[in-house]
PLY file of the C-alpha trace (Angstrom):
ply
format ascii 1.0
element vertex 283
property float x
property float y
property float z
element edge 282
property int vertex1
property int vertex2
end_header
8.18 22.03 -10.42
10.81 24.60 -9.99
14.50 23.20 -10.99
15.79 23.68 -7.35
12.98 21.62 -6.07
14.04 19.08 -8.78
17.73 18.96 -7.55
16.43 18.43 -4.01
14.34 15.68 -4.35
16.62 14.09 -6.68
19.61 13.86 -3.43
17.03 13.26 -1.02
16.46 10.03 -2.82
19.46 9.31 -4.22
20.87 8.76 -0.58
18.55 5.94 -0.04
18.40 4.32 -2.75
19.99 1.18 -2.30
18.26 0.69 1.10
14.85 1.82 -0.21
14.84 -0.78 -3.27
16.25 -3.87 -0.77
13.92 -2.97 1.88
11.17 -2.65 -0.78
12.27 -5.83 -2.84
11.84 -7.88 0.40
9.09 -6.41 1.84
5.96 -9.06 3.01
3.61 -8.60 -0.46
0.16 -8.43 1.41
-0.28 -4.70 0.34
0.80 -5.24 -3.22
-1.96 -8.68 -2.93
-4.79 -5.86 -1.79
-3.42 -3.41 -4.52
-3.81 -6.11 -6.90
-7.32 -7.64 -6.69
-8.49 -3.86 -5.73
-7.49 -2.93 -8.92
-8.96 -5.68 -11.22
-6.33 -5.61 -14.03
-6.43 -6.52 -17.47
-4.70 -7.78 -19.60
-4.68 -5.44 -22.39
-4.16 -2.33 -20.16
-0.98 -0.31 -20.51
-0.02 0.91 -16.53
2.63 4.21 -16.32
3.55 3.85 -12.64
4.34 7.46 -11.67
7.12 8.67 -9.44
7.83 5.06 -9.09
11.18 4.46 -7.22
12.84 1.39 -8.41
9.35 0.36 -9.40
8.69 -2.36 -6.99
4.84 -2.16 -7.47
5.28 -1.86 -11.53
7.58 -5.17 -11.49
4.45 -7.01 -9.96
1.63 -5.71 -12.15
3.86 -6.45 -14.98
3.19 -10.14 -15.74
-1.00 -9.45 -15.77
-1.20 -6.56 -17.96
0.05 -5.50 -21.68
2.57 -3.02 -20.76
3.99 -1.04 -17.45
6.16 2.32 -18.11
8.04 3.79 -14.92
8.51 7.12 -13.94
10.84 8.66 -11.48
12.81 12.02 -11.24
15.97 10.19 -9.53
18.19 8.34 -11.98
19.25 6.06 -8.82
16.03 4.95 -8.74
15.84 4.20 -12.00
19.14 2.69 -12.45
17.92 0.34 -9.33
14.70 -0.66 -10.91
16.98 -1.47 -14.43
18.99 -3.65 -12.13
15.55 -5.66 -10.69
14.14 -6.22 -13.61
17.31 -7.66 -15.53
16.79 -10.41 -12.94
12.84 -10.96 -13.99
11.13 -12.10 -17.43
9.05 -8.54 -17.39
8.96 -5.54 -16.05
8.87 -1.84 -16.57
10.14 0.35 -19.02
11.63 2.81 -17.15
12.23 6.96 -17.87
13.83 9.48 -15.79
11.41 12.32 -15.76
8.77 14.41 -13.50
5.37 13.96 -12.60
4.34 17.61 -13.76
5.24 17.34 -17.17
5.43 13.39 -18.20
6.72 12.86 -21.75
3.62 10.69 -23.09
1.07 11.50 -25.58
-2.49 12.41 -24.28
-4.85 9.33 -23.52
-1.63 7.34 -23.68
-2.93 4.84 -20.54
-5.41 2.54 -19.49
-3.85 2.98 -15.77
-1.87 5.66 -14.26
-0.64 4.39 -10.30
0.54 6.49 -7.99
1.95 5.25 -4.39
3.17 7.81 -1.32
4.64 10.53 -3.40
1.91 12.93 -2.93
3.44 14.39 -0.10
6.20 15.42 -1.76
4.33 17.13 -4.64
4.63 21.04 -4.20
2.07 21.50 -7.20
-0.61 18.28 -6.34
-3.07 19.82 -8.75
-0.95 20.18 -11.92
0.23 16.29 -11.06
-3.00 15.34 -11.11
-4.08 16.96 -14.25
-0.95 15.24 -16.41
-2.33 12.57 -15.32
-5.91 12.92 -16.41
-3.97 13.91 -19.60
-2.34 10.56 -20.56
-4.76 8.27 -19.36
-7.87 6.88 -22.05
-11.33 8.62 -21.87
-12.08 5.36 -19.86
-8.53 5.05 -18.24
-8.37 4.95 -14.23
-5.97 6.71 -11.77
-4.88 4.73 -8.85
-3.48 6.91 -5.95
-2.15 4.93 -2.94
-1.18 7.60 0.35
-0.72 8.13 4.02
-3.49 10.41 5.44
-3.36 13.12 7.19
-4.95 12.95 11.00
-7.80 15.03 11.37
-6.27 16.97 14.06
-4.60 20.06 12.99
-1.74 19.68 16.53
-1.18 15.91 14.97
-0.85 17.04 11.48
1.75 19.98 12.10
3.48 17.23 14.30
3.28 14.58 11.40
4.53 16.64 8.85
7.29 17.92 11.36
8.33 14.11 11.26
8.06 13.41 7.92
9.88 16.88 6.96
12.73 15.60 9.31
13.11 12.42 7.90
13.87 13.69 4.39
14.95 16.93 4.44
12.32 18.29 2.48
9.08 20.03 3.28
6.60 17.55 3.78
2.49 18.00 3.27
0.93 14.94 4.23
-3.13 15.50 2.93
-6.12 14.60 5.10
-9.22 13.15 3.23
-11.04 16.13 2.70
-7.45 17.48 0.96
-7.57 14.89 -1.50
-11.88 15.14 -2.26
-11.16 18.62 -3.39
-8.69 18.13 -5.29
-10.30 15.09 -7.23
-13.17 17.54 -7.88
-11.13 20.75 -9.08
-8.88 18.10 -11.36
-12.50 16.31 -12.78
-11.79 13.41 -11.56
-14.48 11.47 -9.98
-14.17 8.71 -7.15
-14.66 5.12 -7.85
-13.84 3.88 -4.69
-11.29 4.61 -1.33
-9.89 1.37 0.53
-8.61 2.75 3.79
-6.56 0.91 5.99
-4.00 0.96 8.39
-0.18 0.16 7.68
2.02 -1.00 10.81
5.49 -0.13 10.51
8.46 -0.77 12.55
10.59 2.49 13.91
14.06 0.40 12.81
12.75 0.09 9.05
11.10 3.40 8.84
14.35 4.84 9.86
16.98 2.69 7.89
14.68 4.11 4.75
15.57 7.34 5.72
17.49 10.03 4.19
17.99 10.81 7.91
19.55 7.42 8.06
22.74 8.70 6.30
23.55 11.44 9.64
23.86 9.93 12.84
22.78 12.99 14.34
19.74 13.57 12.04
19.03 10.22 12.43
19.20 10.66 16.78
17.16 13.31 15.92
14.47 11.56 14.30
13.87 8.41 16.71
13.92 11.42 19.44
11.15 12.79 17.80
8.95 9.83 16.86
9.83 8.60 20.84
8.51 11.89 21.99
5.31 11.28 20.10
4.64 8.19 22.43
3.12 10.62 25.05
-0.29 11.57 24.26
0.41 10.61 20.24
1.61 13.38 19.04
0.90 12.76 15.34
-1.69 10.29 15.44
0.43 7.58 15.42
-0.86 5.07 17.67
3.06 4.38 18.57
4.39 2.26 21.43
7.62 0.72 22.70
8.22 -3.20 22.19
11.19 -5.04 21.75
13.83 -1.71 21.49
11.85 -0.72 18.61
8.91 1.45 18.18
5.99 0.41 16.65
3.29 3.06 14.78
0.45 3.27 12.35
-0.15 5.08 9.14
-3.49 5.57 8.52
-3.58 5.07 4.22
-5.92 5.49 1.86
-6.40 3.96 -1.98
-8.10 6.05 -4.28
-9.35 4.56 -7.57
-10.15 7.72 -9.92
-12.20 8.18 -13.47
-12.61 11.50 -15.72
-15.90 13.05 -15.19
-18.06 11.99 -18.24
-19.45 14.80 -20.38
-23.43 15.71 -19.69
-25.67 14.89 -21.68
-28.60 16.90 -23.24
-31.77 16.51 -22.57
-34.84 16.44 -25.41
-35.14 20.21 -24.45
-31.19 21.03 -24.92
-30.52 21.41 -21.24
-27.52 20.25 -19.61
-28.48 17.50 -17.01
-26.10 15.54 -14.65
-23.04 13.36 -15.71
-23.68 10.00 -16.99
-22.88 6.97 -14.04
-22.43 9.75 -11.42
-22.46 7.84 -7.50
-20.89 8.70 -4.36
-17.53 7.21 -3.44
-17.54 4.08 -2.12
-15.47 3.36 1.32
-13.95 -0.06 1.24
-11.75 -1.31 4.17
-11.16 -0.60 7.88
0 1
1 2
2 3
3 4
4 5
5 6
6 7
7 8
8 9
9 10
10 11
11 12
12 13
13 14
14 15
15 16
16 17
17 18
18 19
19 20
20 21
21 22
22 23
23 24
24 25
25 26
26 27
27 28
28 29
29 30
30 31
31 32
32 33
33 34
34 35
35 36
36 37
37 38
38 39
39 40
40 41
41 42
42 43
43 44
44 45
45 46
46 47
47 48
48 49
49 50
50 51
51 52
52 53
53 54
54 55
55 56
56 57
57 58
58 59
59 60
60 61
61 62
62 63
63 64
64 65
65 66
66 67
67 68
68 69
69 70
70 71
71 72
72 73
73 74
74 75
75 76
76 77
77 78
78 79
79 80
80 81
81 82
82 83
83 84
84 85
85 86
86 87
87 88
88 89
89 90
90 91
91 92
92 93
93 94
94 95
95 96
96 97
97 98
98 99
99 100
100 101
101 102
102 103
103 104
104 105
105 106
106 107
107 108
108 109
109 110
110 111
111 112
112 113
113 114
114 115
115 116
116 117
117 118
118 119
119 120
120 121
121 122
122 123
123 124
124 125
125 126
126 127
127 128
128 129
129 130
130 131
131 132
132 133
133 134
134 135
135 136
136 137
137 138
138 139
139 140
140 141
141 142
142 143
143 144
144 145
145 146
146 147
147 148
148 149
149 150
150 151
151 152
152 153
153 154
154 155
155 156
156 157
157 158
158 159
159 160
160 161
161 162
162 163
163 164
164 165
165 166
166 167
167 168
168 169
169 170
170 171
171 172
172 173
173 174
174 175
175 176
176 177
177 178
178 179
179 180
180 181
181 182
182 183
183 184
184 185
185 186
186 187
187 188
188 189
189 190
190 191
191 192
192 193
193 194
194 195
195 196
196 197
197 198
198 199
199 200
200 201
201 202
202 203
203 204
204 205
205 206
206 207
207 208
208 209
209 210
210 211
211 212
212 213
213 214
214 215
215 216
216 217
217 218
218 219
219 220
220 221
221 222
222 223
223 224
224 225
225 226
226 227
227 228
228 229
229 230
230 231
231 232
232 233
233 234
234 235
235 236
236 237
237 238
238 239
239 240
240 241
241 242
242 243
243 244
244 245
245 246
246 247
247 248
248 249
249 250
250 251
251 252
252 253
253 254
254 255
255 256
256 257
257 258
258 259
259 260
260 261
261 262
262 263
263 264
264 265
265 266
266 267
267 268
268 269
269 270
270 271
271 272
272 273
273 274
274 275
275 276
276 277
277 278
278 279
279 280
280 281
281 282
């Protein structure tokens, strides 16, 4: 990731920092409850949550597993995340560092996790092969996203939004995004949960980048308003109460390597061990 990119990312998150990690911190926990039992931790397995914030997911897989390392290129985040856990009996061990080059040993992990960052990832594939890097031969990848609507109008309108809101070009992926880039990384599909995440306009906003200009932040709730009509970005928004209400469409993708093929009694190459289709969980 080019060092201009870095520097970019690094303010657009530094500015919401504190608003990000108390919005987070108090957020209702039913996601991180689906998260959980989707993933069927142990307690042996060491977790590197990746591009983690202030490493609000890491702080609750801590107390059922052996170990959870945290990742993020903003020191802010970090330093918020150091500030969390001094207030808990666990948590992660967190390093300021990037996603395309992580400083850990090959077939370091048991679990690499990975929530809504994806979008901001100019180089997706190279992410995705550091982590197919550190994790064990039979380590999982956990990648946790908003998804693209199929719509190409909705999309450009989408990212438009999401580009707005933090200053930064945004490339939200559709389904069929991520499916080809599983298969050109070697990484095969366990299983997808899809689901659909209300969110209130107010919050959305106030976790902003935009949130820290008035008139980037008019901007903004002018442009998710405007969506109302016809849903512009595949939304499903509405008015209620003086706020707006929308949907992300997200998806949760639990990932293996590919396993070597085997030969055959005639020295042939035949199909991968345990290869099945991906199986779609949720609604």
């Amino acid at each position: 990731m080019p060092h201009s990119e870095n520097r970019a990312i690094q303010k657009e998150f530094s500015v919401v920092s504190r608003g990000y990690t108390v919005g987070n911190a108090r957020r209702d926990s039913r996601e991180d409850r689906e998260i959980l039992k989707w993933l069927e931790l142990r307690p042996s397995d060491r977790v590197l949550d990746a591009a983690c914030g202030a490493g609000i997911l890491g702080r609750v897989i801590a107390p059922r597993v052996r170990s959870v390392f945290g990742l993020d290129l903003c020191w802010q985040m970090i330093e918020r995340g150091r500030a969390l856990r001094g207030r808990t009996a666990s948590g992660p061990v967190f390093t300021v560092g990037t996603v395309t080059q992580l400083p850990y040993r090959a077939r370091s992990f048991d679990l690499v996790i990975c929530s809504y960052a994806f979008a901001n990832f100019s180089s997706p594939l190279d992410v995705l092969c550091e982590f197919a890097r550190v994790i064990k031969t039979r380590g999982r990848i956990a990648i946790t996203e908003i998804l693209a609507p199929k719509s190409r109008a909705q999309r450009v309108y989408l990212n438009r939004i999401e580009g707005f809101r933090g200053g930064l070009p945004a490339r939200i992926l559709g389904m069929d995004d991520f499916l080809a880039l599983f298969r050109e990384a070697r990484l095969k599909v366990v299983s997808v949960a899809c689901h659909r995440r209300r969110r209130t306009g107010l919050e959305w906003l106030r976790q902003s980048p935009a949130a820290a200009n008035r008139d980037q932040a008019r901007r903004l709730w002018q442009l998710l308003a405007e969506s109302i009509c016809g849903d512009s970005a595949g939304l499903h928004p509405r008015r209620e109460n003086g706020d707006i209400i929308f949907y992300h469409a997200t998806a949760s993708f639990l990932l293996r390597l590919q396993r070597p093929y085997r030969r055959s009694a005639r020295g042939k190459a035949e199909a991968p061990l345990g290869r099945a289709c991906p199986r779609y969980e949720g609604a």
